[in-house]
Structure formats: C-alpha cells, structure tokens
C-alpha positions in Angstrom: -23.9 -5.9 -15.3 -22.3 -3.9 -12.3 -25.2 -5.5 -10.1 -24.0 -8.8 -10.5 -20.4 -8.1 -10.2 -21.2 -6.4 -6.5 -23.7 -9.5 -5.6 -20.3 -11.4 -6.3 -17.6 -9.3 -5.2 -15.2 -10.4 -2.4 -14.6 -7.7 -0.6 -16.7 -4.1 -1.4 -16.5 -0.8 0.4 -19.1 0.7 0.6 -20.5 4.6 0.9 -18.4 7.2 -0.8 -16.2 7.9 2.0 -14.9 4.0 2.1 -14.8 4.2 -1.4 -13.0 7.4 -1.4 -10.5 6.1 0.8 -10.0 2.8 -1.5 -9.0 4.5 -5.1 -6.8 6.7 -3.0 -5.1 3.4 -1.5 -4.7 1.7 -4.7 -7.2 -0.8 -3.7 -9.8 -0.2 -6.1 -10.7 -2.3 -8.8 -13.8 -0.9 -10.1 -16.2 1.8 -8.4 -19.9 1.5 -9.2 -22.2 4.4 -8.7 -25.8 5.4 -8.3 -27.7 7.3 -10.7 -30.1 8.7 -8.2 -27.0 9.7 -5.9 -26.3 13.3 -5.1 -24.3 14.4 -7.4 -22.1 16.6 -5.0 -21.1 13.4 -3.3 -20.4 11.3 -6.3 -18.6 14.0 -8.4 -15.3 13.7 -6.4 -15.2 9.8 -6.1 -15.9 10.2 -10.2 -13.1 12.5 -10.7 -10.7 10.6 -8.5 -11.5 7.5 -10.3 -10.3 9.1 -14.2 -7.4 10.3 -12.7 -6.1 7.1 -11.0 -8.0 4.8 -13.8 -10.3 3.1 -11.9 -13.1 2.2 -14.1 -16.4 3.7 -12.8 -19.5 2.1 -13.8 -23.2 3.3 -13.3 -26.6 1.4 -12.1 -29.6 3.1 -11.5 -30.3 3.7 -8.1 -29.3 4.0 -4.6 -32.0 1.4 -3.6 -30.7 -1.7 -6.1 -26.8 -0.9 -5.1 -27.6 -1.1 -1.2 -29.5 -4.4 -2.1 -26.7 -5.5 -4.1 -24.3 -5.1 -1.5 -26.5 -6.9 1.4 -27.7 -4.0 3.0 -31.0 -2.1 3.9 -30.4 1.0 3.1 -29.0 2.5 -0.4 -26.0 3.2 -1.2 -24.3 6.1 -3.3 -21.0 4.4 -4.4 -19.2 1.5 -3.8 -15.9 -0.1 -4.6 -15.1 -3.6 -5.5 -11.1 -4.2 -4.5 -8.8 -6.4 -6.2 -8.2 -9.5 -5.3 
C-alpha cells in the first residue's frame, strides 16, 4: 500500500511543487497522490509522471498522505526518490 511505502521512504518531497521539481530532475521513484486533491493541481504532476514513467499511485486523502509523511497538515502529492 502507497501508505506504507511513504511511512518508510527515505527521502519524500513533498507538496506538488517539490514533487514537480523531482520527476523533472529524474529523482523520482514513485509519486503518490491524493484522491481528495484538487484536481487542477494534481493533473500536471500526473501527466508529467506518464510522460517521464514515473509510476503514480493513488490513496484516498489529503489527510492520511500528510500523516504518512509526518506532518500536520495534508498533502496533495508527494514523491518518494530513488535511493
């Protein structure tokens, strides 16, 4: 499940403009993002992903994907980066 993989990533990037910046770098493993997200945010971090195949995975809310990642808040996308 992409919630466990982001509990025990390394290194994440989180927020789609971190994310963004990390398939665009090549750093990107995976990118996993919230169902609840807006859509206008998360439809050019999707689209960025199938063209530099970067698998994107989906979990189903903001709320769980910020907790996931240690934070407070919820977050839209993040990206787990190779190791």
């Amino acid at each position: 499940m992409s919630y466990e993989e982001v509990k025990q990533a390394n290194q994440l990037f989180v927020g789609t403009k971190q994310a963004t910046r990390a398939v665009q770098l090549g750093k990107a493993d995976k990118v996993i993002i919230a169902n609840d997200a807006d859509p206008r945010l998360t439809i050019k971090v999707a689209s960025l992903c199938t063209k530099a195949g970067v698998e994107v995975d989906y979990v189903e809310s903001m709320k769980l994907l910020g907790k996931a990642c240690g934070i407070e808040v919820g977050a839209a996308v993040v990206a787990i980066v190779i190791e």
